[in-house]
C-alpha positions as CSV (number, residue, x, y, z in Angstrom):
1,X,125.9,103.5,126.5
2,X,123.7,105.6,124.3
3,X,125.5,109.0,122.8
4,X,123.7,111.9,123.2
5,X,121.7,113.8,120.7
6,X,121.5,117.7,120.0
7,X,118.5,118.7,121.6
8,X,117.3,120.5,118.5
9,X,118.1,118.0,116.1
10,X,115.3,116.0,115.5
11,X,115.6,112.4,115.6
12,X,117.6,110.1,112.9
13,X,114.5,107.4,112.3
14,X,111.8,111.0,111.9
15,X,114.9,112.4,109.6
16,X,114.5,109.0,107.4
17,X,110.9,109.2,107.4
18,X,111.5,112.5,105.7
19,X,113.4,111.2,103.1
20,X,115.7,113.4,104.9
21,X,119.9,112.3,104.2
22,X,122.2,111.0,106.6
23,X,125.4,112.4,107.0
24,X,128.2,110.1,107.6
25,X,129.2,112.5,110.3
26,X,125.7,112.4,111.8
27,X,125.8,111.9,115.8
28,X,123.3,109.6,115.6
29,X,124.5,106.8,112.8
30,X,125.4,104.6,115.1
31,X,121.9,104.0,116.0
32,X,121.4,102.7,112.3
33,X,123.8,99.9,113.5
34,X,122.8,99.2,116.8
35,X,119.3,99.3,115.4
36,X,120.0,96.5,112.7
37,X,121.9,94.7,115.3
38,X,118.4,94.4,117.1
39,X,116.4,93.5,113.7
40,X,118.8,90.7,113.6
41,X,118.4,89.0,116.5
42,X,114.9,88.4,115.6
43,X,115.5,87.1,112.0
44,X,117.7,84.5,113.1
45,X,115.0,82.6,114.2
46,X,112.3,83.9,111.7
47,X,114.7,82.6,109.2
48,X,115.5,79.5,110.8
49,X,111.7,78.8,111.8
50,X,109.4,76.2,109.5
51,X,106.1,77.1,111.4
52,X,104.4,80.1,109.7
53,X,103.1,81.1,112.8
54,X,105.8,82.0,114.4
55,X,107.7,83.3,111.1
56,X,104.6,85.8,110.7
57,X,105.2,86.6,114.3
58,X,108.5,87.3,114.7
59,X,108.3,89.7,111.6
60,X,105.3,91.1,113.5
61,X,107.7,92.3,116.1
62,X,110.3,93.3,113.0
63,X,108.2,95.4,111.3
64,X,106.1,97.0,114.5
65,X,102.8,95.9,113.1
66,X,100.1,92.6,113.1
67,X,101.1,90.6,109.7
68,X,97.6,89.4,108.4
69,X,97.5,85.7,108.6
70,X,96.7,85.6,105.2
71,X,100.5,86.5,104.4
72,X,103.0,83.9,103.7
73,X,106.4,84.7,104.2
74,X,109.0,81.6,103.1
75,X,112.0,82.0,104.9
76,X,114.8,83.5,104.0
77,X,114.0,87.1,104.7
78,X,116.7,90.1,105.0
79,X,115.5,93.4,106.7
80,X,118.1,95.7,107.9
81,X,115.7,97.9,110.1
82,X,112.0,96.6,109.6
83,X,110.3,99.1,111.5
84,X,109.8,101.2,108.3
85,X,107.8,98.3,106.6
86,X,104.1,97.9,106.1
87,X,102.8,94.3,104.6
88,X,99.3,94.4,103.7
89,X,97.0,91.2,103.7
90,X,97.3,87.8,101.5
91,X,101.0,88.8,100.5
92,X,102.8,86.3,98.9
93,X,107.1,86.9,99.8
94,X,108.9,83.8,98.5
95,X,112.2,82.5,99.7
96,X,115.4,84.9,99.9
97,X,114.3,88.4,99.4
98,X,116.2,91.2,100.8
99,X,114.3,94.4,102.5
100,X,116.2,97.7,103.2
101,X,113.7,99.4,104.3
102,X,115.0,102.5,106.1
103,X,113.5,104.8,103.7
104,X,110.3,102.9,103.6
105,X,108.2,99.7,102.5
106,X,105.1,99.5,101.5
107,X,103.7,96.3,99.7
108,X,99.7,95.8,99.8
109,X,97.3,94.1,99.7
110,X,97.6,90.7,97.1
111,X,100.6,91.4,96.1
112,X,103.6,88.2,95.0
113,X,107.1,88.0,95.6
114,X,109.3,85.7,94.0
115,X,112.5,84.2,95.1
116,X,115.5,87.2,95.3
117,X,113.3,89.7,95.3
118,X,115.4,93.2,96.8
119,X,113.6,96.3,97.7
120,X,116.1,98.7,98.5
121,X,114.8,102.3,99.7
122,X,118.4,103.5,100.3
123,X,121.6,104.6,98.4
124,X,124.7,106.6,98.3
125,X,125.5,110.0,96.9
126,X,127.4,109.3,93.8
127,X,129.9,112.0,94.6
128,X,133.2,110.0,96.3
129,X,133.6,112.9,98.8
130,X,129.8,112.0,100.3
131,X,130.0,108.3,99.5
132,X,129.5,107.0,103.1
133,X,126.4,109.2,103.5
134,X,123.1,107.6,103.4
135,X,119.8,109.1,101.2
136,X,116.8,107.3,101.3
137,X,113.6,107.1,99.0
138,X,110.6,104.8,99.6
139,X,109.1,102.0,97.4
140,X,105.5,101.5,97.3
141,X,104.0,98.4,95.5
142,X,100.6,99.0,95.0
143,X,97.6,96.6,95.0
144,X,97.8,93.0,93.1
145,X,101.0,93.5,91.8
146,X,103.7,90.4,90.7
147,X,107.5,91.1,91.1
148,X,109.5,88.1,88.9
149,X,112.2,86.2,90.7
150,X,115.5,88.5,91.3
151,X,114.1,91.7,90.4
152,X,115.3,94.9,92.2
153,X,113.2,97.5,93.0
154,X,115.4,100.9,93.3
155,X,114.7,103.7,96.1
156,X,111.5,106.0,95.4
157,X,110.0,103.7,93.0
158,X,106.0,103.2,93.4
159,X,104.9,99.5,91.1
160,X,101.6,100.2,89.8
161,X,98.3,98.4,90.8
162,X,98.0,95.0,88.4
163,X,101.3,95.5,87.9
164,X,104.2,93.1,86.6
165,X,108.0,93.2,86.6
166,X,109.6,90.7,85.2
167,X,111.9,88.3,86.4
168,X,115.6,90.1,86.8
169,X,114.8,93.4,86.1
170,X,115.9,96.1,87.3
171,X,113.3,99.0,87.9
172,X,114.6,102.4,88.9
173,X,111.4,104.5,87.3
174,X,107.6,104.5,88.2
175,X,105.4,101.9,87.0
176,X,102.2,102.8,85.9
177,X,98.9,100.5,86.9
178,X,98.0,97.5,84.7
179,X,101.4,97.1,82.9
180,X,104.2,94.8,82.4
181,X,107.9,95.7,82.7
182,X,111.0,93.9,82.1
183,X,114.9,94.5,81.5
184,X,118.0,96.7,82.8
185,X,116.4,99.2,83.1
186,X,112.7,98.6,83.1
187,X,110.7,99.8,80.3
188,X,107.1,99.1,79.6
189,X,106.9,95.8,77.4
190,X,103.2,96.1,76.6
191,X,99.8,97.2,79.3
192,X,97.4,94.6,80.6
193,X,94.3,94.4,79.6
């Protein structure tokens, strides 16, 4: 049975869009939930698929939107919403990458993914009193851009076009076009020529 919501609240996926908070008192965070619940029951067989038809299908119907048939996706893949996730074409995502895309994904055009790959658009406040509230940010990655193996990509971070991160770091700042970054946290290691 769905709850009702305040008629002049507006509604908690527009709010996200935003980059608007979520309370954890919000009247609506159980549709978070129920909405992941529903993302779920179309990665279990995504994930458990071996024809990349179907895998680029079923995200299809994850994300809301045609994935190109130039994109690969090898399976594993973790999305906890999906609908707030845009995959441009000949996208490379390798195998076990986690997505928390409630804030907002966008990866382009050319881009590669290695293996453990997260991009996480959302977070906590850091105060313990707000903890279980939500605050979201999105993460764009720009055009021909190469994300290392077990790299995490923080919420509101844009990766540069031509860009590079290297494998395991942790990026939590911009990255401006044509460079390479690498460590805990990122930091320019030297620009691409």
């Amino acid at each position: 049975m769905e709850k009702s919501k305040s008629t002049n609240q507006e509604d908690i996926f527009e709010r996200l869009k935003r980059e608007k908070g979520i309370l954890s008192n919000d009247s609506e965070a159980y549709r978070l939930r129920e909405a992941s619940f529903a993302t779920k029951a179309l990665l279990v067989p995504m994930n458990n698929s071996t024809d990349p038809t179907e895998i680029r299908n079923l995200l299809s119907q994850i994300t809301g939107s045609i994935i190109d048939e130039t994109t690969t996706v090898f399976t594993p893949l973790y999305v906890n919403y999906g609908k707030n996730t845009i995959i441009g074409k000949n996208v490379f995502i390798n195998f076990d990458c986690v997505f928390l895309d409630l804030g907002g994904i966008t990866i382009e055009d050319n881009v590669l993914i290695a293996p453990k790959v997260s991009l996480l658009t959302e977070g906590h406040p850091v105060q313990p009193q707000n903890r279980q509230s939500l605050t979201v940010a999105p993460i764009r990655v720009k055009k021909n851009v190469w994300i290392g193996a077990n790299a995490t990509i923080l919420p509101g971070v844009t990766i540069g076009e031509n860009a590079v991160v290297a494998a395991g770091s942790i990026v939590n700042k911009d990255v401006p076009d044509n460079t390479i970054v690498g460590g805990i946290p990122a930091k320019i290691i030297k620009t691409i020529e």
